[in-house]
C-alpha positions as CSV (number, residue, x, y, z in Angstrom):
1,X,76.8,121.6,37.3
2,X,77.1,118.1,39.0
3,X,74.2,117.4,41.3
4,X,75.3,115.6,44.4
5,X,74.7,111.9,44.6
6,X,71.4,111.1,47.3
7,X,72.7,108.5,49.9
8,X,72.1,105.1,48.9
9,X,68.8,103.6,50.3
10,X,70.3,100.9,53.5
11,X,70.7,97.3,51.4
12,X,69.1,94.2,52.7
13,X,71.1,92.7,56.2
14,X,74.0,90.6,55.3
15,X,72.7,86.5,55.6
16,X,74.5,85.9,58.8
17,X,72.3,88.8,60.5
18,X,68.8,87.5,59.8
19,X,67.0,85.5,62.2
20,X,67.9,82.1,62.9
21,X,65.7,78.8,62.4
22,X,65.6,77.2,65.2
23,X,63.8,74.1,66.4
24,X,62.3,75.4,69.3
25,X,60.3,78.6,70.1
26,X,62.9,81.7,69.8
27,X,61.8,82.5,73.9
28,X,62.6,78.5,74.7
29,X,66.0,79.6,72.1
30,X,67.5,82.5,74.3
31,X,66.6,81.0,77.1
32,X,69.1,78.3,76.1
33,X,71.8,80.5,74.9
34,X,72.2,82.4,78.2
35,X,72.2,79.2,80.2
36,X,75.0,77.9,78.1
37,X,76.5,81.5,78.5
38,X,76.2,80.9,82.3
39,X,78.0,77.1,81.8
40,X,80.7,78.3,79.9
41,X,81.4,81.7,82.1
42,X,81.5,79.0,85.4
43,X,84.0,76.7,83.4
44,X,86.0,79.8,82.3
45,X,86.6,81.0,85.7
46,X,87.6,77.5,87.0
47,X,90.4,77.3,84.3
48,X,91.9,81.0,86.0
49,X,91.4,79.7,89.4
50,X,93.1,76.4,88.2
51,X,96.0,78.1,86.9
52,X,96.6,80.4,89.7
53,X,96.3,77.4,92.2
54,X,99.0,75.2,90.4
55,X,101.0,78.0,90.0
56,X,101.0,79.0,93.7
57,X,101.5,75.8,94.3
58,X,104.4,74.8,92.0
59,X,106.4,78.4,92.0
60,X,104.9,80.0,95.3
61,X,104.3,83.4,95.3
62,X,101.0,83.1,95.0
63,X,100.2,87.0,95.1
64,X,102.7,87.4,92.2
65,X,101.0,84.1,89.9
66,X,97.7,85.6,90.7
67,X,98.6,88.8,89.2
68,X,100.3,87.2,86.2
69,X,97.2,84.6,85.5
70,X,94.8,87.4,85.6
71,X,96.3,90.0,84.2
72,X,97.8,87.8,81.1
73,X,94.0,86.2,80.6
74,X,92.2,90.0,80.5
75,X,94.7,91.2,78.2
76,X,93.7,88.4,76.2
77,X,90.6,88.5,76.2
78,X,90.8,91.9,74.9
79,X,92.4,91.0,71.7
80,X,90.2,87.3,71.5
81,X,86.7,90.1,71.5
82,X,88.3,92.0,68.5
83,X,90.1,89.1,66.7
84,X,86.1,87.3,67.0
85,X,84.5,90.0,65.2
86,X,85.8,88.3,61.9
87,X,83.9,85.5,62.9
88,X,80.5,86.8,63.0
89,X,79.2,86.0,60.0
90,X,80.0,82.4,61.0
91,X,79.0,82.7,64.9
92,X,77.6,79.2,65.0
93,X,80.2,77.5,63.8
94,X,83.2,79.8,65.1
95,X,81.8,79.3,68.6
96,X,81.3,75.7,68.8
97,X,85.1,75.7,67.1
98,X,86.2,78.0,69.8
99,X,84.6,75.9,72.3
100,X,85.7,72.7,71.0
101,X,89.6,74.1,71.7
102,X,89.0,75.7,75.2
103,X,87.7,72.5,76.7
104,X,90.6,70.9,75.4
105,X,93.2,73.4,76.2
106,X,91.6,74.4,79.4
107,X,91.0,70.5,80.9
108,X,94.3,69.5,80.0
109,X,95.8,72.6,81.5
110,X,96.9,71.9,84.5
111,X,98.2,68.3,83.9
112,X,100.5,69.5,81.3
113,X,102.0,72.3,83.5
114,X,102.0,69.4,86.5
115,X,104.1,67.5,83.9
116,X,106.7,70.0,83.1
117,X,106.8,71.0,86.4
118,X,107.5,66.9,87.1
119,X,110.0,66.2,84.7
120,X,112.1,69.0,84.0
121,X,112.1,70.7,87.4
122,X,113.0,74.3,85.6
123,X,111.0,76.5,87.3
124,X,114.5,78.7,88.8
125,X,114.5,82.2,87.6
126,X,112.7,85.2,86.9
127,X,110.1,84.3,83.9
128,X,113.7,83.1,82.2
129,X,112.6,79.1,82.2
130,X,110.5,77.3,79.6
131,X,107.9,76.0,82.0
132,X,106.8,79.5,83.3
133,X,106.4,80.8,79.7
134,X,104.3,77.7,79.6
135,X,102.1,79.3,82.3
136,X,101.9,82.4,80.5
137,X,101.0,80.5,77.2
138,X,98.0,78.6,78.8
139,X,96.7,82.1,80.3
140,X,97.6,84.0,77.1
141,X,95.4,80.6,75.0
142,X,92.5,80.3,77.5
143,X,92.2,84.5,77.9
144,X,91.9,84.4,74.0
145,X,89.2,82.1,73.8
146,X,87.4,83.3,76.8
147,X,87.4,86.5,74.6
148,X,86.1,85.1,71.7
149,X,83.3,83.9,73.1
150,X,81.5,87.5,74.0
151,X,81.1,88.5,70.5
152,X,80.0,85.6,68.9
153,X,77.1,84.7,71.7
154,X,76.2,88.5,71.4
155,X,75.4,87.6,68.1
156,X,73.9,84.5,68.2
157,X,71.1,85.8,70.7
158,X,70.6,88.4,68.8
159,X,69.7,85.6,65.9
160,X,67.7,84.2,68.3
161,X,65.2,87.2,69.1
162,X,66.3,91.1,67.7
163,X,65.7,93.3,70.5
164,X,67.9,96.9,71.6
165,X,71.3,96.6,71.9
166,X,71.8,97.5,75.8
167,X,69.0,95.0,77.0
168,X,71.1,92.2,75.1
169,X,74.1,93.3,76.5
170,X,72.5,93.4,80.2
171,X,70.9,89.8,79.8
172,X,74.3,88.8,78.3
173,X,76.7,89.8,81.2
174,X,74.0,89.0,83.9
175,X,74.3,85.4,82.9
176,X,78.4,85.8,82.5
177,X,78.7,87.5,85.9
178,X,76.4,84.5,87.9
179,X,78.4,81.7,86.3
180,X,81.4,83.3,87.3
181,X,79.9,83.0,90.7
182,X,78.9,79.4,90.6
183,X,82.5,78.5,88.9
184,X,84.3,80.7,91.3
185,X,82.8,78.9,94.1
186,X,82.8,75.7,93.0
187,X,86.5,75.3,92.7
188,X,87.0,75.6,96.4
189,X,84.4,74.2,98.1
190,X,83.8,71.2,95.0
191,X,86.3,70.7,92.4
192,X,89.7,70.9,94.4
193,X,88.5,68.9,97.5
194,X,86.2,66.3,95.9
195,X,88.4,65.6,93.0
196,X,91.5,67.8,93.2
197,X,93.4,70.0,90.4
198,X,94.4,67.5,88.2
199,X,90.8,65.5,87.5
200,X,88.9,68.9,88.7
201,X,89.9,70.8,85.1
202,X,89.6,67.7,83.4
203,X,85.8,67.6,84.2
204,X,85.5,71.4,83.9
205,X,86.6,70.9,79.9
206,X,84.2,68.0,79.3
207,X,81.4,69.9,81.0
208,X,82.9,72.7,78.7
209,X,82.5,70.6,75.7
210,X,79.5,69.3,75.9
211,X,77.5,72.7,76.5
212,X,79.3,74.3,73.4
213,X,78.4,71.2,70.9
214,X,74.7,71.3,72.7
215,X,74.2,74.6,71.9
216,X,75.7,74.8,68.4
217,X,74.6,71.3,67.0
218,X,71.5,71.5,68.8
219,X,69.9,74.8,68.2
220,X,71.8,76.1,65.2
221,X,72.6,73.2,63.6
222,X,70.1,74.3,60.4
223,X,72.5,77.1,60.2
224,X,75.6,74.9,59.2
225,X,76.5,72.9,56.4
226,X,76.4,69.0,56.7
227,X,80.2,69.3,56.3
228,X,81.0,71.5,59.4
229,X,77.9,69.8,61.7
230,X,79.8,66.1,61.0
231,X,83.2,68.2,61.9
232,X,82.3,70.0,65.0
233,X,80.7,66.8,66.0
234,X,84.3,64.6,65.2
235,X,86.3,67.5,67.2
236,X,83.9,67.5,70.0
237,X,84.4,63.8,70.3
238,X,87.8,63.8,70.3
239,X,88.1,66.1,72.8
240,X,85.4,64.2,75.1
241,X,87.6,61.3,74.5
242,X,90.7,62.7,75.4
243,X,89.7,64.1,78.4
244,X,87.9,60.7,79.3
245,X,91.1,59.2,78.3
246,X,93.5,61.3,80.8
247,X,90.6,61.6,83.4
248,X,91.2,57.2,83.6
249,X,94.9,57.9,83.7
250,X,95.1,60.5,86.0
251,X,96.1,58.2,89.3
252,X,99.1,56.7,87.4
253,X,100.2,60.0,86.0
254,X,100.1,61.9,89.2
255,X,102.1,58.4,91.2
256,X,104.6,58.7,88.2
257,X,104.9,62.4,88.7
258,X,105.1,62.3,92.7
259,X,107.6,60.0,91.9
260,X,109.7,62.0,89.3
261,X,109.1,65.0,91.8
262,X,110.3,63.5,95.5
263,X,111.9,59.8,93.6
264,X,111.2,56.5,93.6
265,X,111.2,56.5,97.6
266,X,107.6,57.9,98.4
267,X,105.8,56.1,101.8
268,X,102.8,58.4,102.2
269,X,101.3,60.9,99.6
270,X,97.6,62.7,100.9
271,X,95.9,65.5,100.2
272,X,94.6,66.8,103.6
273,X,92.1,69.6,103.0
274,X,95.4,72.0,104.1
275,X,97.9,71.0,101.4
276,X,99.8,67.9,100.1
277,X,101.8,66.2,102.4
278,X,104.4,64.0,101.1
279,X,106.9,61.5,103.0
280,X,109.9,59.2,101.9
281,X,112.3,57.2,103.3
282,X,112.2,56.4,106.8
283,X,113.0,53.0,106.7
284,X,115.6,50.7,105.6
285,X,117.9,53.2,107.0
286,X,117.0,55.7,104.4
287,X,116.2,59.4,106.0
288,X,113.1,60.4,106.6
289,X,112.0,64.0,104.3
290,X,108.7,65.3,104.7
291,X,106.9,67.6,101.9
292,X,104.3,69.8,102.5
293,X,103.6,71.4,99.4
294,X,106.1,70.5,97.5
295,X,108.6,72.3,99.6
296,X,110.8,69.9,102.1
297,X,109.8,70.4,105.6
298,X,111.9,68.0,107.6
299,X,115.0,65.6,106.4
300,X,115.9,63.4,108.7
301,X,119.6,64.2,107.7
302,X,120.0,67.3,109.7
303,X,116.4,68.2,111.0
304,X,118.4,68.3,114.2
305,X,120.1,70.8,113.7
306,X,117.7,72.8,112.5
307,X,115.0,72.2,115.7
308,X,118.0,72.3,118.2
309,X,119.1,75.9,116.7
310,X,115.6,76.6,117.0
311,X,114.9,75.6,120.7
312,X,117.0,75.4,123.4
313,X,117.8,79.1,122.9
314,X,115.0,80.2,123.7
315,X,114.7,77.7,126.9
316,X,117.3,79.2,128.4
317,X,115.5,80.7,131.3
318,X,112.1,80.0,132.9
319,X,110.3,77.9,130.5
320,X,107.5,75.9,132.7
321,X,104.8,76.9,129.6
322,X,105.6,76.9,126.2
323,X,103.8,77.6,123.1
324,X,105.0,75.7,119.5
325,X,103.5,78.0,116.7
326,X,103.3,75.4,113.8
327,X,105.8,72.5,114.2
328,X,102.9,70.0,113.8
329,X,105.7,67.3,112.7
330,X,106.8,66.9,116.8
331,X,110.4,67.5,116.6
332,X,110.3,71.2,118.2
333,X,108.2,69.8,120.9
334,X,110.8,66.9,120.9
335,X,113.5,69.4,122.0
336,X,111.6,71.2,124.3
337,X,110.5,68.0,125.9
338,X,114.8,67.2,126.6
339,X,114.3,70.2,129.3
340,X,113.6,69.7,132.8
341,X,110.7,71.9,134.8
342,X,108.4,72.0,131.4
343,X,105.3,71.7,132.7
344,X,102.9,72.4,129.6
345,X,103.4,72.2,126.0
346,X,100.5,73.9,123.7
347,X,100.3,73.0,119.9
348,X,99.0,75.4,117.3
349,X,98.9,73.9,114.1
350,X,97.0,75.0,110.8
351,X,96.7,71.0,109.4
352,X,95.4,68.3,111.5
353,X,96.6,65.9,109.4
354,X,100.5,66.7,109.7
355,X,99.6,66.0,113.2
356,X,97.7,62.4,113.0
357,X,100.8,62.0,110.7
358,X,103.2,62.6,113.0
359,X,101.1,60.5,116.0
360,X,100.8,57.6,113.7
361,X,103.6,56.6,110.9
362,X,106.5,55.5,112.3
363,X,109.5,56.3,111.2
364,X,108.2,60.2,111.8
365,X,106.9,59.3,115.4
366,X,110.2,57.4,116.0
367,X,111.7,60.4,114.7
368,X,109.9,62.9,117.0
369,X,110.5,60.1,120.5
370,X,106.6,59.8,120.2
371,X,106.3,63.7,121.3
372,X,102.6,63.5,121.2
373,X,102.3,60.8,123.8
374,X,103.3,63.2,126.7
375,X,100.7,63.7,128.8
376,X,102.3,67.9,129.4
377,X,101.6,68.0,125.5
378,X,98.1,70.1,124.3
379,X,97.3,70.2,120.5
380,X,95.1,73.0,118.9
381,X,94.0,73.0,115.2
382,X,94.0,76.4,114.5
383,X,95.9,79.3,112.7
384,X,98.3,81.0,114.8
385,X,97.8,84.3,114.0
386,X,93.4,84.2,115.2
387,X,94.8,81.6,118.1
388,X,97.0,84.6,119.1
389,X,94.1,86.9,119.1
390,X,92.0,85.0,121.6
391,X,94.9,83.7,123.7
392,X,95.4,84.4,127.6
393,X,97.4,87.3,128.1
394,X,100.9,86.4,129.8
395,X,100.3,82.5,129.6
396,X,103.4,81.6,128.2
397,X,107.2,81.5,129.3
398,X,108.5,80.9,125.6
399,X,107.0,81.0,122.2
400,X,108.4,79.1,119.6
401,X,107.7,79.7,116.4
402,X,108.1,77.2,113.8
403,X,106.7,78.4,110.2
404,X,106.8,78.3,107.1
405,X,109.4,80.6,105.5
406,X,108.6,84.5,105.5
407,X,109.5,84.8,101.3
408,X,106.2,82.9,100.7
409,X,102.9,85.2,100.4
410,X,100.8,82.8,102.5
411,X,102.8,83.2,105.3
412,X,103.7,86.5,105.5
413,X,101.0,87.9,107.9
414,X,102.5,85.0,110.6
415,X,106.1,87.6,110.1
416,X,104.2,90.9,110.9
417,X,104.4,93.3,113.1
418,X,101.1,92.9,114.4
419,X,101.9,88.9,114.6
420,X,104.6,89.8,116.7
421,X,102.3,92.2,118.7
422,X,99.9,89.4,119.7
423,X,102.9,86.9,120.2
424,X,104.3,89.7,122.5
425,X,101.1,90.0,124.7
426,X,101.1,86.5,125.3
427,X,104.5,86.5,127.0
428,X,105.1,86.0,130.5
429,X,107.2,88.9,132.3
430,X,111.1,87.7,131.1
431,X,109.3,85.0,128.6
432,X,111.5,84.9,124.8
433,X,110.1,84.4,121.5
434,X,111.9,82.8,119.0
435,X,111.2,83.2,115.3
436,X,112.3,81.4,112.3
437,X,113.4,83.9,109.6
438,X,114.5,81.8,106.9
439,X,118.0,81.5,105.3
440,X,120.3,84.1,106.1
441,X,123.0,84.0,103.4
442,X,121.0,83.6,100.3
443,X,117.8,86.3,101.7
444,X,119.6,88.6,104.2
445,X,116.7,91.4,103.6
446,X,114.3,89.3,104.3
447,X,116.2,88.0,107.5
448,X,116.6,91.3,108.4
449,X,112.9,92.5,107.7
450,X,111.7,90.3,110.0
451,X,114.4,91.8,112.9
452,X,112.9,94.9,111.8
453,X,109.4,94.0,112.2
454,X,110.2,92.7,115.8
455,X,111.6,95.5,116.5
456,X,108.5,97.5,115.7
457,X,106.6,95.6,117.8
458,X,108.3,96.5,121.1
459,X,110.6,93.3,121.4
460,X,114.4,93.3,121.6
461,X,115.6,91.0,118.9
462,X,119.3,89.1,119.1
463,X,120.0,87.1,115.8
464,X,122.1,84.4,115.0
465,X,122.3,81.5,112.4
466,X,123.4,78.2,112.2
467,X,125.9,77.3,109.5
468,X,125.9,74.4,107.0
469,X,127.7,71.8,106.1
470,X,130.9,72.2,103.7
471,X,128.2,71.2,100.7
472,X,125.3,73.6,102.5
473,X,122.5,71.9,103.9
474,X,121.0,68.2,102.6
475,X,117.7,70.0,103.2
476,X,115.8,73.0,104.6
477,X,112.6,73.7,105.8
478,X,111.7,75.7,102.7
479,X,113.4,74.3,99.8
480,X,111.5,73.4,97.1
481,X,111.0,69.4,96.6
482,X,113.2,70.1,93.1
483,X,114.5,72.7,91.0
484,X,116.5,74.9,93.7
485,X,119.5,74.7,95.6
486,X,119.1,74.2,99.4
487,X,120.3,77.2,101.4
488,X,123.5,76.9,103.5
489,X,122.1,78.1,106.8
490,X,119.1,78.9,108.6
491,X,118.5,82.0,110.3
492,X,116.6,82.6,113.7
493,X,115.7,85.6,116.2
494,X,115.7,85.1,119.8
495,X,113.4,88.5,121.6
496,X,112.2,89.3,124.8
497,X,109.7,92.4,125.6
498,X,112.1,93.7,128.5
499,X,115.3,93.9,127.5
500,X,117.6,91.7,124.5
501,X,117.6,88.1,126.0
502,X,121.2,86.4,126.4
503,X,121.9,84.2,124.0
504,X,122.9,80.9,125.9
505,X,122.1,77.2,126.5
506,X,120.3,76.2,129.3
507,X,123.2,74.3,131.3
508,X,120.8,72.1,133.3
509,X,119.4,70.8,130.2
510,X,120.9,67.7,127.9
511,X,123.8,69.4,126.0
512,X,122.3,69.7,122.3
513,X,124.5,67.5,120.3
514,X,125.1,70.0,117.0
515,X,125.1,73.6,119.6
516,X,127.9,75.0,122.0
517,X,127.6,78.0,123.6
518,X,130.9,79.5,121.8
519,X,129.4,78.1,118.3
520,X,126.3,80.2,119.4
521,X,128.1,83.2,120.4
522,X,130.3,82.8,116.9
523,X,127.1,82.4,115.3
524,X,125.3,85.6,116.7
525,X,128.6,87.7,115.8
526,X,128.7,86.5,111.8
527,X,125.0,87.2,112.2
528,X,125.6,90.7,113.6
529,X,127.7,91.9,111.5
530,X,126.2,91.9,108.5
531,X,123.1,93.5,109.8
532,X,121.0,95.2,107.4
533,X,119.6,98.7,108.4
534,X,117.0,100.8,107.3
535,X,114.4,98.4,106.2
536,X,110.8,99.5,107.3
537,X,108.6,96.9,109.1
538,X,106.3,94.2,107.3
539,X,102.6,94.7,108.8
540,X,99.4,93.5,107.2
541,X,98.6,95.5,105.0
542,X,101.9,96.3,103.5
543,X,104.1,93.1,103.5
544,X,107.5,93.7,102.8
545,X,108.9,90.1,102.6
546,X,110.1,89.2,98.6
547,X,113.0,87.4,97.2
């Protein structure tokens, strides 16, 4: 008979679980790794926000790069906590490694995606070009490491002082959670205004950096061989010195970029608090093109044609008040100005600075006939859609709405139905609205959505477009500054509360030099007939604009 074997007595912890020898008291110890817990949770968080920011800003879409940043980096950092559990007999050194490679990765970031996005321009396509995969790629590397961290700081406090496993856990993610806070705030309201996207990451990996190597060469350093201290120590300083490096370059590189982005031609380049704003040409008899954004605004090419379109339609009739909605370049208010009997202009524009800009450079000024000058004109820095809330009921004879196109997320609640309510109220008895929809060839649901949404807000909507030239359009107000094709028309919606408005020029006006009334009329019909039905209405909380 074979007695069963008694279970083997538990052996002696494996080395890399014993307590650690520290240099300080093992209270003054954990104390020190949740701070750099907290450090490197705050700089983890910036790197997200970073890449969500850039990618809003270079793709748009900012609801769709959101989703894909986040959702790659969690998945990530999934597989980075189980692939770090190999590690944990090493934790010192694998963290201070792991640390050493998200600083770098991390800081350089966003100038690397700035750079692909600068000289290659391929960013057309679903996910089908190499510089999105690129975004993934930094997501899918930063989400990794991110990951890694967890396991191996679990262990080292642990090293530090044994205690349950739930109270190191709590003391762990407490410390994760509040950096995230400080990170996540600080991008906004520090990094991005103070020293913008480019130097902001930059800092964010040196800061990054130097809290890793502190941590591991400073408080576990008795725990690593002279061989890997002298080599965490060489890769930390490389890093640092890389960073430093790119941080001293980063003017030139961004005026080489701006000037592989917009060319050689660039007059004015700020960052206003709002977004970038960009202009070129304007003199030498080169046309004026204004960026905001990265996406081309005005060209002095055939902005005309664009702001007459979008106009004098709607100033067909009474139009003593007039409300621009955006516009803060002066070339609606331009137009409007051609019209006898206009006795008050009102302004609402989001960015200050696009209006100083268009008061004070002068090829945009001469551009807009010094629109700002007019004593009839009012300016008001303010979003449109709260302006709209606390406007004066019935105030205005037309509102003109001149935004940015309806396809792009941070616009959309300025196409909604209750936008359009609150434009609505704010209509004199037999006052229009007129609304930019974006192209009409290339996006006809989105066109049409926007019809749609008027509709649903108790206006009568009449469409019509303006065609391009034989070679489309040099510019639009929403192409992007390279890497897409500019649309061959724009597309516009002229309502009324009361009944459909008749679409018309106001004959005591100045004739517009690019609109006739039968061009108009041909317009609305092409327009008409290829309506598209049966789309629902695009509201707050469910917007329906997407390419």
């Amino acid at each position: 008979m074979i007695e069963p074997h008694a279970p083997a007595p538990p052996g002696p912890p494996p080395p890399w679980a014993g307590p650690a020898r520290l240099p300080v008291r093992p209270a003054t110890g954990r104390f020190l790794v949740l701070a750099c817990v907290f450090v490197c949770a705050a700089c983890g968080l910036v790197y997200e926000l970073e890449l969500v920011a850039l990618a809003s800003y270079l793709i748009g879409d900012s609801v769709t790069q959101a989703s894909v940043v986040l959702s790659v980096m969690v998945f990530a950092m999934g597989i980075g906590s189980l692939v770090a559990k190999r590690l944990r007999w090493r934790a010192a050194a694998g963290f201070g490694a792991i640390e050493a490679g998200l600083a770098l990765i991390g800081g350089c970031s966003a100038m690397a995606l700035y750079a692909v996005f600068a000289w290659t321009g391929d960013w057309g396509g679903l996910w089908a070009s190499g510089p999105r995969w690129l975004l993934v790629a930094f997501s899918l590397a930063i989400g990794l490491l991110i990951g890694a961290e967890v396991p191996l700081l679990m262990e080292l406090i642990q090293r530090v002082r044994r205690q349950d496993a739930g109270g190191a856990v709590a003391d762990l993610f407490a410390a994760d959670y509040v950096g995230a806070l400080v990170g996540g705030l600080a991008f906004p309201f520090l990094l991005l205004p103070l020293l913008g996207q480019l130097t902001g990451a930059l800092l964010t990996g040196a800061v990054n950096a130097v809290a890793g190597a502190t941590l591991v060469l400073g408080l576990f350093r008795r725990d690593l061989t002279r061989r890997t201290c002298w080599t965490l120590l060489a890769a930390n300083l490389a890093v640092l010195a890389l960073l430093a490096s790119a941080a001293v370059l980063v003017d030139d590189f961004e005026r080489a970029a701006r000037h592989a982005v917009y060319g050689q031609d660039v007059r004015v380049a700020l960052q206003t608090g709002v977004q970038e704003v960009v202009l070129t040409g304007g003199t030498h008899g080169r046309p004026l093109d204004l960026f905001l954004d990265g996406r081309l605004r005005v060209s002095g090419r055939d902005e005309q044609r664009y702001h007459e379109a979008l106009v004098h339609p709607a100033m067909n009739g009474p139009h003593a008040r007039v409300l621009v909605l955006g516009g803060g370049d002066g070339l609606a208010v331009r137009e409007v100005l051609r019209h006898p009997g206009v006795r008050r202009v009102d302004v609402v524009e989001l960015d200050a600075g696009v209006v100083r800009l268009a008061r004070r450079d002068r090829a945009l000024s001469r551009l807009n006939r010094h629109a700002y000058d007019d004593p009839r004109v009012r300016v008001t820095t303010a979003d449109a859609f709260h302006w709209l809330r606390t406007a004066p009921a019935a105030a205005y004879d037309v509102v003109i709405s001149d935004l940015p196109d309806p396809g792009i997320t941070a616009s959309t609640k300025l196409y909604s139905e209750e936008f359009y309510g609150l434009a609505r109220r704010a209509l004199a008895p037999g006052g229009r609205l007129v609304v930019h929809a974006g192209p009409f060839a290339g996006r006809p649901r989105v066109f049409w959505t926007v019809g749609a949404t008027l509709r649903a807000a108790g206006l009568h909507p009449v469409a019509y477009r303006v065609g391009g030239r034989d070679a489309g359009f040099a510019a639009s107000p929403d192409r992007t500054a390279i890497g897409s094709r500019a649309p061959g028309d724009w597309g516009f919606f002229l309502a009324a509360a009361d009944a459909t408005p008749p679409l018309g020029l106001d004959p005591r006006a100045p004739h517009p030099r690019t609109l006739t009334p039968a061009s108009l009329a041909a317009d609305a019909r092409t327009a008409a007939a290829t309506r598209v039905t049966g789309l629902p209405p695009s509201t707050l909380v469910h917007p329906r604009y997407a390419d």
